[in-house]
Structures are given as C-alpha cells and as structure tokens.
N, C-alpha and C positions, 0 to 999 in steps of 0.2 A: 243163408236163410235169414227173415227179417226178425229181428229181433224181437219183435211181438209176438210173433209166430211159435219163435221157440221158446216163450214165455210159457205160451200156452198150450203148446204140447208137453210141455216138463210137468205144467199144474194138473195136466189130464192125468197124467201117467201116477203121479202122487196121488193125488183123489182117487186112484181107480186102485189103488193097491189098500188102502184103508179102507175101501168100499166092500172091495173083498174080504179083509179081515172080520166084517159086521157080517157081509153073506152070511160067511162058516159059521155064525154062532147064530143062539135062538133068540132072537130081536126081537122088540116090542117095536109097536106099530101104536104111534097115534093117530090123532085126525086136527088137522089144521081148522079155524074159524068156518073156511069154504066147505068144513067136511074132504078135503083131500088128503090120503093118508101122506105122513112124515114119519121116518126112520132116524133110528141112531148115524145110518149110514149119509145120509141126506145132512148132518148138521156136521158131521163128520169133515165130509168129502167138501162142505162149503167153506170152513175151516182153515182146509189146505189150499183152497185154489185163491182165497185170500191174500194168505200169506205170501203166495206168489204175485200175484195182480197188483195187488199195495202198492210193493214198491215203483210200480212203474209210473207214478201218481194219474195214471189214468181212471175217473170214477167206474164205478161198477152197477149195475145193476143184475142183481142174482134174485132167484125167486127165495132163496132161504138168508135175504139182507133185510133190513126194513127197507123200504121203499122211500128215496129221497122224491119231496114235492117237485110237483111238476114248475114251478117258479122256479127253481134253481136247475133242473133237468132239462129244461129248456136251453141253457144256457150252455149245455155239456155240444163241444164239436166232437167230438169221441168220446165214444164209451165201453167198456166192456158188456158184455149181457152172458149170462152164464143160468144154467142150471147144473147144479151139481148129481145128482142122479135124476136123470130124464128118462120117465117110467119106472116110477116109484113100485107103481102096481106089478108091474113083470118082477120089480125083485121082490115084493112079496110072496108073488106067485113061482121063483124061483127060476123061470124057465127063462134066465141068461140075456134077456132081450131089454136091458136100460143101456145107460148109456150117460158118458157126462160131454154136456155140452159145452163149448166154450167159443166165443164172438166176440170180434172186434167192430164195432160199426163208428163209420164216422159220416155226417152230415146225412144218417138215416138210412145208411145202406151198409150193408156189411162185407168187411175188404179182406177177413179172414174170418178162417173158422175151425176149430176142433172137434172132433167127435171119436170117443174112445167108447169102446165094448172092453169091459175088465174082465168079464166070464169069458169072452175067448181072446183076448189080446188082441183086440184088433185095433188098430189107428186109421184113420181118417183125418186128412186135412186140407184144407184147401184157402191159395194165397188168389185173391179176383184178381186184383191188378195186374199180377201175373198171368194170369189166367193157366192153374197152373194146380193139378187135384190130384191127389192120392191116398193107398191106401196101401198099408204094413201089419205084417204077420209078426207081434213078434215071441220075444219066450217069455220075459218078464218084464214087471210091470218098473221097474228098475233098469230101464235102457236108455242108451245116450244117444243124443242127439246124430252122432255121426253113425250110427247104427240105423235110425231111422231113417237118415239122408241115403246112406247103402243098400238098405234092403226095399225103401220106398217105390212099386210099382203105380205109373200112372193110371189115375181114373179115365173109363171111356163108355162115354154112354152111348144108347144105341141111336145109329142116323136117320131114321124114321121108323114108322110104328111096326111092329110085326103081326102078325096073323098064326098063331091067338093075339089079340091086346094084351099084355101082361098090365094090370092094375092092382096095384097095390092099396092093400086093405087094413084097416086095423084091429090088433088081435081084439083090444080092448071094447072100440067105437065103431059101429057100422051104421052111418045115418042113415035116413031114408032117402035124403038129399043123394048120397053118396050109390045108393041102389039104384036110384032112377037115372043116376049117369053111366051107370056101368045097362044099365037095358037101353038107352039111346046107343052108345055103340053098337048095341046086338041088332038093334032096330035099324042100324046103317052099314049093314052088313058083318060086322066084325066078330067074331069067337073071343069070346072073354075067358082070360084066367087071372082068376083072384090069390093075390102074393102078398100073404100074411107077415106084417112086422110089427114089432111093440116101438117103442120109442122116437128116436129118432132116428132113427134105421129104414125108415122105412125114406127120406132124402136121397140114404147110399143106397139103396137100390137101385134109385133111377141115374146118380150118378156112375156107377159102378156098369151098367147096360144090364141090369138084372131086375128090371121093369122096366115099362115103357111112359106109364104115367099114374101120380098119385094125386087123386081129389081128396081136398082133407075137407067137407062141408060140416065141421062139427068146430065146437071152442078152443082156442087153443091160444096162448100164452106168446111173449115175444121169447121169454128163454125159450120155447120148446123147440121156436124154429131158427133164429139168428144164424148158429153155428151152419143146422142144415143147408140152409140159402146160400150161403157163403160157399160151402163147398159144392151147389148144385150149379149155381153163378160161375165158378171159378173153371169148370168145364162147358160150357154151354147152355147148362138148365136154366130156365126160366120160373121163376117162381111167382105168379102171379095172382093179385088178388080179385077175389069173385067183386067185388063193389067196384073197383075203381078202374081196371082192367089195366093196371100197372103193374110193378112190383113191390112187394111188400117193404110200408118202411115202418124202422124202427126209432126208438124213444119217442114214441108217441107219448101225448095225456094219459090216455090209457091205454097200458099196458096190452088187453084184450086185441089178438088178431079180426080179421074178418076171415071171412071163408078164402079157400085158395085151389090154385091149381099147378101141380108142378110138372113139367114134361119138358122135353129139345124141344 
C-alpha cells in the first residue's frame, strides 16, 4: 500500500476514535465566523490527523487550520486537504452520518482519498492511479493496517442507470436546483428514488452501486469533496463540475466549489 495511503487511513481511524469519545458525552456547539456549527469533536479530530500528516512534510489544508495565502498555495504541487468531521450537523444531530475526510491532491486533482464513518466503523478508501476503491467493516477504531488490507472488499458501482434512478439526496440541503433535476429525469421517462445521506457518504453510495447519481447544486467546500472524488475516480466515477463541464479541481484561490455532478 502507498505510503500516503496508509498515512491516511491510520489519521482517519485515530480521529475517528476521539470523535467518538466527544459523541458519548454532552458537547457544546459553537458557531464559527460563517455561522457554521464547530465541536470539541471537530478540533479534536483536526489535532490528530495533524500529528499524522506533519510529518510527511507534505502542506495541508484543513477547514479547521488557518488558511495559508493563496501566494504561497499556489506554489503547493501537493497537498493534503482534510475535513476532520464532515457533517458537523449530523453529529449534532446524532444520527451517525459524519464522517472524516482525508485527500491527497496533486497538480489539482486528487490521487487518494479516505473516508471513515466512526459511528459505524466503516472505511473507505480509494488509490486513482491505481484505480483501485474499497470498503471495510471493521470492529474497532484501533485496527492495523494488515487488517484493513484482509478484510478490504472492492468498491463496484453500478454500469449504467437503473429504473427507479436512485438519486441521492441530502439529509441536511435540498436545493431547488437539485428538485428540478430530479423532475427532468421523471420528465424523460425515469421513476426516481431519493437516497438520503448526510456527509460525505453520500460519494460512497454511488461508489459503492448504492445510487446511481448525486447532484450536489448547493455550496460546498474543497474538504467536503477531495476525499470523495478521489474515491469515486478511483473506481470509475466522474465527478464533474456544473460551470466548466470537467472535473473538479483542487487548491483553487478559493476554496469555494462550483456546483457538480457525480455518476459512471
């Protein structure tokens, strides 16, 4: 396995076991400058995936780091990009659907990617170059690498659309943008079913063949998606953006995505 790789699954699996430890107790909830809620669990979980990443001297960009200028970010041919709890609000909300994200990108595109669930042990990872996506059940949040490697089933998404569309929806956000595309399918014949995910969970779905395709026409962040991309790329998905009709790229000026579309 590539050493970055399992850099950044050891940092997921760390963050996700301190993430949990804030779960079980009664946390305070702030609110960041934008008005977006921050946990003990969010500064936590940033903390630890630091102390891993550091040493790799590869820079970072995390939504819970300050923000290095785009003068010197420019400069970055790699970089990490991390959220450490993605879907702040679901763990508020309790119902198990964050998630921490962790991406490798270099020259804008991202070549790995991690994505862990700590409320149910789940792992997700995906190497592009390889072209090469999975996903592991396991028991605790304290498991080795060669564990992961053993019990890792490959991701398989589906080979074209099925009948219903499965469309994945968000628990949180349902634009109007995002309605009007889901009644053009009905409008072109197609039975829609809407497949509710919070975080970044909502990439493994269609990675996984458990949707068919998610519109995300609403704001969203380069942490939110890095990791996803990476692992929806690394099996065949397409992650594409509504303005440019390419793929999304990263370390941008700003941070801010455009709108996207993700499906085979």
């Amino acid at each position: 396995m590539n050493s970055n790789l399992k850099t950044a699954i050891e940092a997921s699996l760390k963050a996700g076991e301190v993430i949990m430890q804030v779960y079980d107790t009664a946390f305070n909830v702030e609110l960041k400058d934008d008005k977006s809620p921050l946990t003990e669990a969010d500064k936590k979980a940033n903390d630890v995936i630091n102390s891993f990443l550091i040493p790799t001297e590869i820079p970072i960009i995390s939504e819970e780091n300050k923000q290095t200028d785009y003068d010197v970010r420019r400069t970055w041919e790699t970089c990490w990009i991390v959220d450490p709890v993605d879907g702040t609000k679901e763990f508020i909300k309790r119902n198990g659907e964050f998630t921490v994200n962790i991406a490798l990108v270099t020259n804008g595109k991202p070549v790995l990617g991690v994505i862990y669930v700590p409320a149910v042990k789940t792992l997700y990872y995906g190497d592009v170059i390889n072209n090469k996506g999975f996903k592991v059940e396991l028991k605790d949040h304290n498991t080795s690498i060669e564990y992961v490697l053993e019990h890792a089933e490959a991701l398989q998404p589906k080979d074209s659309n099925s009948n219903p569309v499965q469309v994945v929806g968000s628990r949180s956000h349902m634009s109007q943008d995002t309605l009007d595309f889901v009644e053009t399918l009905k409008a072109n014949g197609s039975d829609v079913e809407i497949v509710s995910k919070g975080s970044s969970l909502k990439f493994c779905l269609v990675a996984e063949g458990n949707a068919d395709v998610y519109p995300r026409f609403a704001p969203t962040m380069e942490w939110d998606t890095a990791a996803g991309q990476a692992i929806c790329n690394a099996v065949g998905v397409e992650v594409i953006s509504k303005e440019t009709d390419q793929a999304l790229l990263y370390n941008k000026e700003n941070l801010l995505n455009p709108y996207f579309l993700v499906n085979p």
